[in-house]
N, C-alpha and C positions, 0 to 999 in steps of 0.2 A: 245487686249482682256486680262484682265483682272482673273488669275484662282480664283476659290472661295475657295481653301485652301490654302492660304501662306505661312502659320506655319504647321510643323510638330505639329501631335496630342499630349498632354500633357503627355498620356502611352506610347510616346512613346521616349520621353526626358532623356536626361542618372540619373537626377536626382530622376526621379519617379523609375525608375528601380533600381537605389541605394538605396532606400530609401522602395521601397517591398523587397528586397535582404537582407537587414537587419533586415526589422520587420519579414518576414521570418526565419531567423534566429534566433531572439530571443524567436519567440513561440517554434520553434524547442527544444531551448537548456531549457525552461521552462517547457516542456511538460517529455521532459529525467530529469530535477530534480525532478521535483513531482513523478516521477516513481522510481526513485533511494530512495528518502525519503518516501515513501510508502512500499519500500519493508525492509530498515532498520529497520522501526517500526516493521513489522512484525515481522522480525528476533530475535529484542528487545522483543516482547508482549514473541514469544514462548521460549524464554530463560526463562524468568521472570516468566512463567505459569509453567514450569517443577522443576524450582529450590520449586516453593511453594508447588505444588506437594509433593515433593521430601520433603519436611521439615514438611508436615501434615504427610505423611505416618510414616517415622520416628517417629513421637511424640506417634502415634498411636498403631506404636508397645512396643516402650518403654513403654508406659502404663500398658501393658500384659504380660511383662516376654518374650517381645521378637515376640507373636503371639498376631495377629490381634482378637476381640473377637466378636464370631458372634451367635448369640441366633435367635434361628428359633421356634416361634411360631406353635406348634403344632396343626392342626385341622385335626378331621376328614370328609370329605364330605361324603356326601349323596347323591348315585348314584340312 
């Protein structure tokens, strides 16, 4: 008699396993670079946002002798 599996199934071949074991691996280490460069940007953007900040304010005061100039429109309401 004859069995009717001869062959070890093909998941279960050391080649297939090497071969998920590595593409495993590389979504891993791709999944941690896009994280790592997603959060550099960040770090990047908020640097970049405080320094211009930081460079309209200045200009703003220099304009004024130093203070900021703020003009408040007077109205009276009607209760």
């Amino acid at each position: 008699a004859l069995s009717a599996q001869a062959e070890a199934p093909f998941y279960e071949e050391w080649w297939f396993l090497l071969v998920m074991a590595l593409s495993s691996l590389i979504l891993i280490l791709l999944v941690v670079f896009a994280l790592v460069l997603h959060g550099q940007s960040k770090k990047y953007k908020n640097c970049n946002g405080g320094k211009t900040i930081s460079n309209v304010e200045e200009s703003v005061t220099l304009d004024n002798g130093g203070f900021t100039a703020l003009e408040l429109n007077s109205r009276h309401l009607n209760i």
